[in-house]
C-alpha positions as CSV (number, residue, x, y, z in Angstrom):
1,X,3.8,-29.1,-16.6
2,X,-0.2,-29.3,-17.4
3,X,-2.0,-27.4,-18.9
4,X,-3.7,-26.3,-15.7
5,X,-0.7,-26.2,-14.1
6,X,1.1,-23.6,-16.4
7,X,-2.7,-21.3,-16.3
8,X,-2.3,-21.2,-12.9
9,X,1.8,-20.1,-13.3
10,X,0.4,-17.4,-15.9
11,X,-2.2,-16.0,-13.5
12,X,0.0,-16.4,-10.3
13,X,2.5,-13.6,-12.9
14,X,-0.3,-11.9,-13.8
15,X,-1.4,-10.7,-10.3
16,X,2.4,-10.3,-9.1
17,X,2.8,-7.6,-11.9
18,X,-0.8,-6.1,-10.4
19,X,0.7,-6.0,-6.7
20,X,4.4,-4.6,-8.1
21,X,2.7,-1.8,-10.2
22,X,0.4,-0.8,-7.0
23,X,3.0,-0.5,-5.1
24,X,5.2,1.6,-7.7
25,X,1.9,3.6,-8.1
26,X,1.5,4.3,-4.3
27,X,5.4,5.0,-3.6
28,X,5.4,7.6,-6.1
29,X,2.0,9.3,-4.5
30,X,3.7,9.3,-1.2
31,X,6.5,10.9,-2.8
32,X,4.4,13.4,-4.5
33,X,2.6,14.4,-1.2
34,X,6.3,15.0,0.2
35,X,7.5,16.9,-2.6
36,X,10.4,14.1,-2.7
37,X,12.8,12.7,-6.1
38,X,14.9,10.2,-5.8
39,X,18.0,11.2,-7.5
40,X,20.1,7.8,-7.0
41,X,19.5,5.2,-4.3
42,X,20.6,1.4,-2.5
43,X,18.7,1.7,0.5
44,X,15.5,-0.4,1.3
45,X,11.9,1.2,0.8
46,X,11.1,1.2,4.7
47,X,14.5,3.2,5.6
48,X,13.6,5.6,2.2
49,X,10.6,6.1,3.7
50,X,11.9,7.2,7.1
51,X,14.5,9.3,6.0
52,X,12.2,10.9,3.6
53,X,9.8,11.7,6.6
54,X,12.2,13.0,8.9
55,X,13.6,15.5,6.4
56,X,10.1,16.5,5.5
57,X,9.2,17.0,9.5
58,X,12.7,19.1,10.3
59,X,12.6,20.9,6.9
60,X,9.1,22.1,8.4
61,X,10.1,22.4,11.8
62,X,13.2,25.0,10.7
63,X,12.2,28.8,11.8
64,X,11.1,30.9,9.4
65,X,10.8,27.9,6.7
66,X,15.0,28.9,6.4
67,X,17.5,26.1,5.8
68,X,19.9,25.1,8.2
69,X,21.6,22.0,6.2
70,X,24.1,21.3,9.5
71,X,20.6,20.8,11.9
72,X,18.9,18.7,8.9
73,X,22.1,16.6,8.3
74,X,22.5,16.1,12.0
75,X,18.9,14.5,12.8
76,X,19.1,12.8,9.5
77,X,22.5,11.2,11.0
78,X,21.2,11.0,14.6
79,X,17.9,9.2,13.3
80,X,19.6,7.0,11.3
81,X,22.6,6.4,13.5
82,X,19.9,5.3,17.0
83,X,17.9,3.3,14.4
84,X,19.9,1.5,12.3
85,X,23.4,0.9,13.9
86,X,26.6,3.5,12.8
87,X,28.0,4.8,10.9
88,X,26.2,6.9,9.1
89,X,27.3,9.9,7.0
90,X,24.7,13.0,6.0
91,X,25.5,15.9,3.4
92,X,22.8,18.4,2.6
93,X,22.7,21.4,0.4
94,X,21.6,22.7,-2.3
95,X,24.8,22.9,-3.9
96,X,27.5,20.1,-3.6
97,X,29.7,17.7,-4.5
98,X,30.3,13.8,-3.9
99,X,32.0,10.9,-4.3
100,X,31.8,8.2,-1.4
101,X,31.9,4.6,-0.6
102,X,28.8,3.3,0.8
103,X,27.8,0.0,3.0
104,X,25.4,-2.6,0.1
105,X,21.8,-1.1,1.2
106,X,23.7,1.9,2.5
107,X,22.9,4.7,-0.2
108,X,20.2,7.2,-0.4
109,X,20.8,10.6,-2.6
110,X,17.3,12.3,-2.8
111,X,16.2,16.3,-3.3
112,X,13.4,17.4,-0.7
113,X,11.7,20.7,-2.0
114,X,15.3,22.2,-3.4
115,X,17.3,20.7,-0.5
116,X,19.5,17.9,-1.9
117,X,20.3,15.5,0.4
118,X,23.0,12.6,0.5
119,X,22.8,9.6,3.2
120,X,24.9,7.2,3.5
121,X,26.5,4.3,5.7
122,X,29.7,3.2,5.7
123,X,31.3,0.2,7.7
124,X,32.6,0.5,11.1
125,X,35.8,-1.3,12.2
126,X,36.5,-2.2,15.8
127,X,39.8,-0.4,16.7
128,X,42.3,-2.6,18.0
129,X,45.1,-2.5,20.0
């Protein structure tokens, strides 16, 4: 490679570091705004993003600002279940336990406020006969 050749490789880096470190930067002020940590995850930024929503908009919605982890886990299930194919699995709480087995790109494990929440998708097998 020439010398213009490998300046154009270092600077072509150079501005893919910029892009990666924006986007770091701006995932972590949208967390922020949600009051959202990611505690462990597999799961694509877009479907993060829309399952951080949707807990943030039913936590909200809930009467009285009190919990109810079976409605949250349900939409959270529901949503993800309409949009993205079954099956997927929801546990929320602020107080639980896990150990599962989760579909590649399948795993999300995040706290919302001091709501912990686990999503997760799992394989579905046609029964047969």
């Amino acid at each position: 490679m020439d010398a213009a050749g490998e300046e154009l490789e270092r600077r072509s880096k150079f501005l893919n570091s910029l892009i990666l470190k924006k986007k770091a930067v701006d995932q972590q002020e949208h967390h922020d705004r949600l009051n959202v940590r990611v505690r462990a995850c597999d799961m694509p930024l877009p479907l993060q993003n829309r399952a951080f929503r949707c807990a943030r908009d039913h936590l909200d919605s809930m009467p009285g600002k009190k919990l109810d982890s079976k409605r949250l886990a349900l939409a959270l299930k529901k949503e993800f279940d309409s949009s993205y194919g079954p099956a997927w699995h929801c546990i929320v709480g602020t107080s639980f336990g896990s150990y599962v087995t989760h579909s590649l790109g399948g795993f999300l494990y995040f706290s919302i406020d001091k709501v912990y929440i686990l999503l997760f998708k799992t394989a579905v097998e046609p029964l047969v006969h």
